[in-house]
Structures are given as C-alpha cells and as structure tokens.
C-alpha positions in Angstrom: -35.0 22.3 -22.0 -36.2 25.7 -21.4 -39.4 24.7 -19.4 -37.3 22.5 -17.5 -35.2 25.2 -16.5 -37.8 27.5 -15.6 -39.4 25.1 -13.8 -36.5 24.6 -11.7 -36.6 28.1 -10.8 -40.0 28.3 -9.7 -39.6 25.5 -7.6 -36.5 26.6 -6.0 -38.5 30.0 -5.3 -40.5 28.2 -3.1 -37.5 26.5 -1.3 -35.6 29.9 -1.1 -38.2 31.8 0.6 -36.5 30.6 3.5 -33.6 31.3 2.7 -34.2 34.8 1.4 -36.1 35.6 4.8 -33.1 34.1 6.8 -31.3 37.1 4.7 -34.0 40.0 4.8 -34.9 39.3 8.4 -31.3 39.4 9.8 -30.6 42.3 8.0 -33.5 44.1 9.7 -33.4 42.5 12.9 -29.5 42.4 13.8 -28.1 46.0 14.7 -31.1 46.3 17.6 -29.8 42.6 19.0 -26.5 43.5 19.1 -26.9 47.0 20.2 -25.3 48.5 17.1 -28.7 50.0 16.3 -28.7 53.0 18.3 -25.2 53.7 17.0 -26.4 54.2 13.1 -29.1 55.8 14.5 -27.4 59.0 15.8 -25.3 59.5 12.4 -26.6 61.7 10.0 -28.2 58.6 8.0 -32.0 58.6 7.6 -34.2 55.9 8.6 -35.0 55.8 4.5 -32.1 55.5 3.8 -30.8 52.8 6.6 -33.9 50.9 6.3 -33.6 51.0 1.9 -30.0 50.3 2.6 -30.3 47.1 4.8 -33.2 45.7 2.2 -31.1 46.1 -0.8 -28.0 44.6 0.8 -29.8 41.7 1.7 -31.6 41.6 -1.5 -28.0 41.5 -3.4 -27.0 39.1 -1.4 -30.1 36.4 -2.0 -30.2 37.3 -5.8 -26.2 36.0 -5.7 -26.6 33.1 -4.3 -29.5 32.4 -6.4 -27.2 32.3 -9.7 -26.0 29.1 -7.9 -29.0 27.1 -9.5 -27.3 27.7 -13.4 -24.1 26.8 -12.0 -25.5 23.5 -10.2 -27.2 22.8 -13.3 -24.5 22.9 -15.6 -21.9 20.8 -13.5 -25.0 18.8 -13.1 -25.4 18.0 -16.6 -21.8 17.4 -17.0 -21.3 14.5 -15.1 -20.3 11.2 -17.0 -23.6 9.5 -15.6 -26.1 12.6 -17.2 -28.1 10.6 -20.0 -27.0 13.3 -22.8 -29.2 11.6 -25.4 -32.2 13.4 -23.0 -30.7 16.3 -22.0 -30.2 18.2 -25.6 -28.0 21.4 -26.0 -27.3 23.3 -23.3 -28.3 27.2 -24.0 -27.2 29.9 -21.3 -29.9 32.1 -22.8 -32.5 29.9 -20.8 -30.7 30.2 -17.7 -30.5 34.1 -17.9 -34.5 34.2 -19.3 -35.6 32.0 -15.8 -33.2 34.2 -13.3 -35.0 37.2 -14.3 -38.3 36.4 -15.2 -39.0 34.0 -12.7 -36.2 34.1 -9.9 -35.9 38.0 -9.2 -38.8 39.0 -9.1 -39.9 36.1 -7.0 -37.1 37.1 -4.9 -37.7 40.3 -5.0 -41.5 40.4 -3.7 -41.0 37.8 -1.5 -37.6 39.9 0.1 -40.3 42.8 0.7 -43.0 40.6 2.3 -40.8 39.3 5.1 -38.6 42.7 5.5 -41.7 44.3 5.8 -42.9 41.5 8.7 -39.3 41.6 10.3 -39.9 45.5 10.5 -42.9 45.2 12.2 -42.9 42.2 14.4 -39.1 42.9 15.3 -39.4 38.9 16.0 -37.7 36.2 13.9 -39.6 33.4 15.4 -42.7 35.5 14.1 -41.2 36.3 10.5 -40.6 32.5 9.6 -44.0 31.6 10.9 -45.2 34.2 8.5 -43.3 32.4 5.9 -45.0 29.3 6.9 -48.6 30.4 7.1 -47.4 32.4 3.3 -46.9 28.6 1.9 -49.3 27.1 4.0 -51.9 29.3 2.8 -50.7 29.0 -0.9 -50.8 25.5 -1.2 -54.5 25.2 0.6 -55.6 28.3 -1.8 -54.3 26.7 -5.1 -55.6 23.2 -4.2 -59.2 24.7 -3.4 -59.1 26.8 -6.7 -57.3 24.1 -9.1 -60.8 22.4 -10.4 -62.2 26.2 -11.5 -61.4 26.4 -14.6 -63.0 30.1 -14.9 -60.7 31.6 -12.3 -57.3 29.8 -14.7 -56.2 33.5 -15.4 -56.9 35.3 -12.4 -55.4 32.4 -10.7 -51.9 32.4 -13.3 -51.8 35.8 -12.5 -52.6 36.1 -8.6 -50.2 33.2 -7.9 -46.7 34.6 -6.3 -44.5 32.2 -7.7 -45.4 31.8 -11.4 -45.5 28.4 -11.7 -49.4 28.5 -12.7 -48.9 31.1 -14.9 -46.2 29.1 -16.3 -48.2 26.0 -16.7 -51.1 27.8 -18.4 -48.0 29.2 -21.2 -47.1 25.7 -21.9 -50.0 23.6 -21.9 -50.2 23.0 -25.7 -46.5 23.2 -26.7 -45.4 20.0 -28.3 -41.9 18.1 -26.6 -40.0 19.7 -29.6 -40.9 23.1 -28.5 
C-alpha cells in the first residue's frame, strides 16, 4: 500500500541518519586525518567549491544507497512465504512518490545538519553525539507535544522527518484508499 510504503521511508529516515552522517562526516573530516587536506588546499580549488564538492559527493552517495529500500521491498514481497492475499498490487509509482517526497529531502536536510557539525567540531565522536542528542531530543519533543491537539499543524510541519505530517494526511482515509 502506498502509506505503507511511505511509512517505511520515514522510518528508515530515522535509521539512516546514521548512516548518512557516517557518509557526510567522513567526507568532511577525512583529507585533514590523512593529511591529504593541505594538498587540495594549495590547488587552485576554492574552499566553496571543495567544501560544496565533498557535501554533494557524499550526498550522492547516501541518496544511492537509499534506493535500496524499493529494491528490498520488492524482493521482499516476492518471496513464496509473502501472504499476497494482503499485500495487493505492487505499484513502482509509490516507491518513486516516498524516495522523493519523504527520503530526499529527509536526507538531504539531515546531510546538511551533520556536514555542517562535522565542519565545525572537526570531531566525529562529537558529530554522532549530535546525531544522538538530534533524536533524543525529537523523541522527548514529540512525546511532550503529542496530547496538544492545537499545536497538530505546527507540529506536522516542524517535525524533520514527516512522519507527523504524514499521519495527520491519513487519519480519515478508509483501508481501500
């Protein structure tokens, strides 16, 4: 089902943001450790452009492995012991609405939070306990706010990985839809 599907990408945003800092952070923080650093540093490349360049890479590379999750899900729901009665037609078009309305730009935000901390703290160690305080601090936030039914919007739309805002889209829908 669609909402399944798109639910299995916000979920696996949450899970990834590891993974895409691993990325974004080693990109940053490798060329100074290994001492290649100073070498880009006296071509004619700007720190723009290095600095765009090293984000984007990274970036390309986390968004890739990302279109693993339609690919697991299709071999998934292949195998002889899948109940097909429950899993209905298989559309692609769901898959390619969830990786870029939910997955890339998840990725993508969360990519520039943690370059950004990598830049500045020059400190892995420092960069994934950002990323833990990041969840830590969502999941204390959205528990305090989840009872205030007021703040539903602001919340859907203040909530980095879309899963509220998703929620809120498809609280009335029927199974069928």
């Amino acid at each position: 089902a669609a909402y399944a599907i798109l639910r299995n990408y916000v979920v696996l945003s949450v899970l990834y943001m590891f993974v895409t800092t691993a990325f974004v952070a080693n990109a940053v923080l490798r060329d100074d450790e290994t001492g290649f650093g100073p070498i880009i540093r006296s071509t004619g490349i700007t720190q723009l452009d290095y600095v765009l360049g090293r984000f984007l890479g990274a970036f390309a590379i986390a968004a890739i492995c990302m279109l693993l999750l339609p690919l697991a899900t299709v071999i998934g729901s292949a195998m002889p012991w899948a109940p097909a009665e429950q899993l209905g037609a298989h559309r692609f078009v769901d898959h390619l609405y969830g990786y870029f309305l939910v997955a890339l730009p998840n990725l993508f935000i969360h990519a520039a939070v943690f370059f950004a901390l990598a830049t500045i703290t020059r400190s892995m160690m420092a960069t994934y306990l950002g990323v833990i305080s990041f969840v830590s601090g969502f999941f204390m936030l959205r528990d305090a706010f989840s009872d205030q039914p007021e703040l539903q919007t602001a919340i859907a739309v203040a909530e980095p990985f879309a899963g509220r805002a998703l929620s809120d889209a498809v609280r009335y829908w029927t199974v069928a839809e």
